[in-house]
GUZA-388070 format. One line per 4 residues: number of its first residue (from 1); their letters; for each residue x, y, z of C-alpha. Coordinates in steps of 0.25 Angstrom, whole numbers, plus 2048, in hexadecimal, padded with zeros to 3 digits. Layout:
<atoms>
NUM> a> X/Y/Z; ... $
</atoms>
This chain:
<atoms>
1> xxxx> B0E/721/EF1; B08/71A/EFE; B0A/722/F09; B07/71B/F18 $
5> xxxx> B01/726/F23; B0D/721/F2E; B18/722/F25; B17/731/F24 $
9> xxxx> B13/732/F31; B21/72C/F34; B26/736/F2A; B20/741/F33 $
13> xxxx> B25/73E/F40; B33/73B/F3C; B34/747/F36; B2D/74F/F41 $
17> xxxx> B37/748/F4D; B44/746/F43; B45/737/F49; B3F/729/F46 $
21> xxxx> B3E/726/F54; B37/732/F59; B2D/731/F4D; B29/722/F52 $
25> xxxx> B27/727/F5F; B1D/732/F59; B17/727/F52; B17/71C/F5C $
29> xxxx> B20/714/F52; B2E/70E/F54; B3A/715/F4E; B3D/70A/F42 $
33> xxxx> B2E/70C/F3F; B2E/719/F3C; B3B/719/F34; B34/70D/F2C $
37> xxxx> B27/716/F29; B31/722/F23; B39/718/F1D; B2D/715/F15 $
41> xxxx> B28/722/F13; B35/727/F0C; B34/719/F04; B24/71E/EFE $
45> xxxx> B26/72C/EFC; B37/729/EF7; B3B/735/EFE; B46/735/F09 $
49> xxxx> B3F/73B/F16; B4A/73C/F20; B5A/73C/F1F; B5E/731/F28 $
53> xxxx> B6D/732/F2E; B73/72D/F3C; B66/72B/F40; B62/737/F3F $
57> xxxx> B56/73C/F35; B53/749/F2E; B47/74C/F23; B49/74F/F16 $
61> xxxx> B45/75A/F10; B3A/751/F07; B38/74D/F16; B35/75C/F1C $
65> xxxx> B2D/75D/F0E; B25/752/F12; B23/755/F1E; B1C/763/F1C $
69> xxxx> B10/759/F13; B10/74F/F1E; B0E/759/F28; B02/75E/F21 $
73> xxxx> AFC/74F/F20; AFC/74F/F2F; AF8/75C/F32; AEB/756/F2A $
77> xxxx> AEB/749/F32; AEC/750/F40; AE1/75A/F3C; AD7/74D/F3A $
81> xxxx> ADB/747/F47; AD8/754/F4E; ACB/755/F46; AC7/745/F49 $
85> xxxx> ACB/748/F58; AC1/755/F57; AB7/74B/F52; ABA/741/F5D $
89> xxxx> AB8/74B/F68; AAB/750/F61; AA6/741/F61; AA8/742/F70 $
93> xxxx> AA2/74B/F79; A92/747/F7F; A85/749/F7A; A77/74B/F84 $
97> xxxx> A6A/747/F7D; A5D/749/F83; A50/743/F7D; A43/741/F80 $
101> xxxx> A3F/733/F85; A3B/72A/F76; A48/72E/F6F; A50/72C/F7B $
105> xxxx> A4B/71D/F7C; A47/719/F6E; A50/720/F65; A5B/728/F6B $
109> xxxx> A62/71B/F71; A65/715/F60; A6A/724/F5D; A72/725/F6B $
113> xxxx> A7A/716/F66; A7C/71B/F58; A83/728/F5D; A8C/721/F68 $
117> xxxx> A91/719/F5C; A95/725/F53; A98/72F/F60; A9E/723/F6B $
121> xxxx> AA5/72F/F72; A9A/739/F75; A91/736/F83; A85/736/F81 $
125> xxxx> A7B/738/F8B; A6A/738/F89; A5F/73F/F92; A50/73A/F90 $
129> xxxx> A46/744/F95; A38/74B/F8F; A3B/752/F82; A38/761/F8A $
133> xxxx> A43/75D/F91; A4C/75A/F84; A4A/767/F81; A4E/76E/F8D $
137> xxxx> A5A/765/F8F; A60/76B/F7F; A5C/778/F83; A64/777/F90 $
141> xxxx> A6F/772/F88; A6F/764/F91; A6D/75C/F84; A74/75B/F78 $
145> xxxx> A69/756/F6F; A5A/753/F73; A51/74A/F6D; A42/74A/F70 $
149> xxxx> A33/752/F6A; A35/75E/F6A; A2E/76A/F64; A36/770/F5A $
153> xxxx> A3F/77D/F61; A41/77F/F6F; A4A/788/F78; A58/787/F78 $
157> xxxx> A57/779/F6D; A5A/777/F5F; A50/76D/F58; A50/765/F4F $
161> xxxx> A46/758/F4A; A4A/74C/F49; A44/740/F3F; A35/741/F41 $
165> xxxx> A2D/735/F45; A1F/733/F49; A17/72E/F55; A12/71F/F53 $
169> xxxx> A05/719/F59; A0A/70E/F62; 9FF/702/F67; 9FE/6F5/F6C $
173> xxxx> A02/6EA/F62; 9F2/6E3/F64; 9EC/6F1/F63; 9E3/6F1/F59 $
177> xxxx> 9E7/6FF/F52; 9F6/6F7/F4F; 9EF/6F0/F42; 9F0/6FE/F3D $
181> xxxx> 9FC/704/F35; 9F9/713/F3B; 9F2/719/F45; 9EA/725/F45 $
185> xxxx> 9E2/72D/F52; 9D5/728/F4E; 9D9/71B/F50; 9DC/71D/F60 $
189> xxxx> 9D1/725/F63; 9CD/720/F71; 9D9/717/F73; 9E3/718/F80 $
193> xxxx> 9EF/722/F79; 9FA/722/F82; A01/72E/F80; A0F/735/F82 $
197> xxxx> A0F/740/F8C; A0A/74C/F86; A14/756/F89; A1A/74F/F7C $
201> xxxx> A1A/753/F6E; A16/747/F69; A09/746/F73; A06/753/F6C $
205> xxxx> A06/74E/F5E; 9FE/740/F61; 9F3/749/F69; 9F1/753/F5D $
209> xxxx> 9EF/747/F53; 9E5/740/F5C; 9DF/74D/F5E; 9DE/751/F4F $
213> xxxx> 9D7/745/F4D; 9CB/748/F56; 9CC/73A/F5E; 9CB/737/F6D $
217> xxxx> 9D6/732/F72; 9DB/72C/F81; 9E8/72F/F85; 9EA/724/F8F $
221> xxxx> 9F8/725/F95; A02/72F/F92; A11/72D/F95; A1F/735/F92 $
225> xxxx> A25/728/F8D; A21/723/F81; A27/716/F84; A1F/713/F8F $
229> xxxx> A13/717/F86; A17/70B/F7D; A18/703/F89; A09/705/F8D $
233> xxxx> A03/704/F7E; A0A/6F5/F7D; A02/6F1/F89; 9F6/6F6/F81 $
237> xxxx> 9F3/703/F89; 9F2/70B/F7B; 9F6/712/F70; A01/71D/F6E $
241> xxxx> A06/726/F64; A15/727/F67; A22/72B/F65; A29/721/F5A $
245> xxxx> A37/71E/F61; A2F/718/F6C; A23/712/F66; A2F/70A/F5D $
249> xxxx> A36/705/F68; A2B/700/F6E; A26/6F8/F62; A23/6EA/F64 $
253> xxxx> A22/6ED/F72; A12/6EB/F74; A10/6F6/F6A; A0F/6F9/F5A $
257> xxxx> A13/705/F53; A07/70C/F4A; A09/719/F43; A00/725/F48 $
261> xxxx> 9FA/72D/F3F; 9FA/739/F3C; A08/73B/F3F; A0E/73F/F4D $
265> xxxx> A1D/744/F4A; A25/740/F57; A30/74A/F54; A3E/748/F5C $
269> xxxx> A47/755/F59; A54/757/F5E; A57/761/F69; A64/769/F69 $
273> xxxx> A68/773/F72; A67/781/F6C; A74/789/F67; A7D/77D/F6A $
277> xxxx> A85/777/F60; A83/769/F5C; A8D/760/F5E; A91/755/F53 $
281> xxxx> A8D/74A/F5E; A7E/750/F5F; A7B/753/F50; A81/743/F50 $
285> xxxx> A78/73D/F59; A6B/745/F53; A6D/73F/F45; A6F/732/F4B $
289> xxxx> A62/734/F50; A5C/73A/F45; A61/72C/F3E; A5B/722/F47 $
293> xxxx> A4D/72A/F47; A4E/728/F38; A4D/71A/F39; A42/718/F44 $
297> xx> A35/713/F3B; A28/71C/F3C $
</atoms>
């Protein structure tokens, strides 16, 4: 038996308003089409539905039968279609992001595309400021989820770590020190390091490697920007050892990307508000992040 989805629906409205006519305007369909659609119901199933007479109709009782099983087929349906239409206003909604200045420029924006695809009705909004002030902005509860370098517990936060990468040695493509493979402290003891700002967590990590080494080294410039570091090393200012969303986007650009050793983690961690629940669209977008940090190269 092939049953067709709209031929019981015709069988459903009939019996519900006791006339073809008013069952087509239920359905948005003429009068002839729905007696046609129960005609062809009663013709697959071989059971009589309705008692035809003067123009007047009346169900069977194989029809009020029926009916009880149809009744419970719908009842299903409209319990999928409020569930979908839950899931549509869940997809809606907005979502604030803060982050600090690297992933904001060089990773966030291939994550924040992808989401738009899978989440097109959420607004999103995206504020690029100091990772201190990522913090403050989740535990103020302006921010749904911040991304930047952050020690691992804060007031008022929840935390959690992100693919790790590591700092990256960038120079000037005709710098001698780009013939090797990895760089190491000793081999910039005296050169011009230009530096990121030293309220950063990185900054902190590059100076107790250089340190550990025992070498004297010369911190030329120092800048919050790591972009504007890669800037100054391609027009052969110096050296850097700096976060790897930024170095990569700069790559070609002036500069060469060298591994640093030993390893500098550069550790982006996501930022929550603290005793908030998270919201599908949020725990969305951070695997979407997690994803694309997953493929950047070392």
């Amino acid at each position: 038996m092939r049953l067709n989805h709209r031929q019981v629906e015709a069988f459903r409205a009939v019996f519900q308003t006791g006339s073809m006519t008013a069952a087509g305007a239920l359905m948005g369909v003429t009068q002839p089409a729905v007696s046609r659609l129960v005609r062809d119901f009663e013709a697959e199933i071989k059971i009589p539905l309705f008692d035809r007479k003067g123009g007047r109709i009346s169900a069977t009782p194989d029809a009020v039968a029926l009916y009880q099983e149809v009744q419970r087929s719908f009842h299903g349906l409209d319990r999928v279609a409020r569930a979908a239409a839950e899931l549509g206003r869940r997809r809606g909604g907005e979502l604030r992001i803060a982050a600090s200045v690297a992933p904001s420029f060089f990773c966030l924006p291939q994550v924040i595309a992808r989401y738009r695809a899978a989440w097109p009705n959420v607004r999103l909004s995206l504020r690029t400021c100091s990772s201190p002030e990522v913090l403050d902005l989740a535990a103020t509860q302006q921010c749904d989820v911040g991304v930047a370098v952050v020690p691992a517990e804060g007031p008022g936060v929840e935390i959690e770590l992100l693919p790790v990468q590591n700092a990256v040695c960038i120079l000037p493509e005709t710098h001698p020190l780009a013939e090797r493979r990895v760089i190491r402290p000793g081999h910039l003891a005296g050169l011009p390091l230009l530096m990121i700002s030293d309220y950063s967590l990185l900054h902190h990590g590059v100076i107790q490697r250089l340190e550990a080494a025992g070498i004297s080294f010369d911190i030329v410039f120092e800048s919050s920007f790591s972009a504007t570091i890669c800037a100054l090393v391609a027009e052969g200012l110096g050296l850097s050892i700096l976060d790897p969303l930024t170095a990569h986007a700069y790559e070609g650009r002036g500069i060469v990307i060298r591994r640093f050793e030993p390893a500098v983690p550069y550790e982006l961690k996501v930022v929550y508000p603290a005793h908030q629940p998270r919201a599908e669209r949020a725990l969305s977008f951070v695997e979407l992040l997690r994803g694309t940090l997953k493929t950047l190269r070392p």
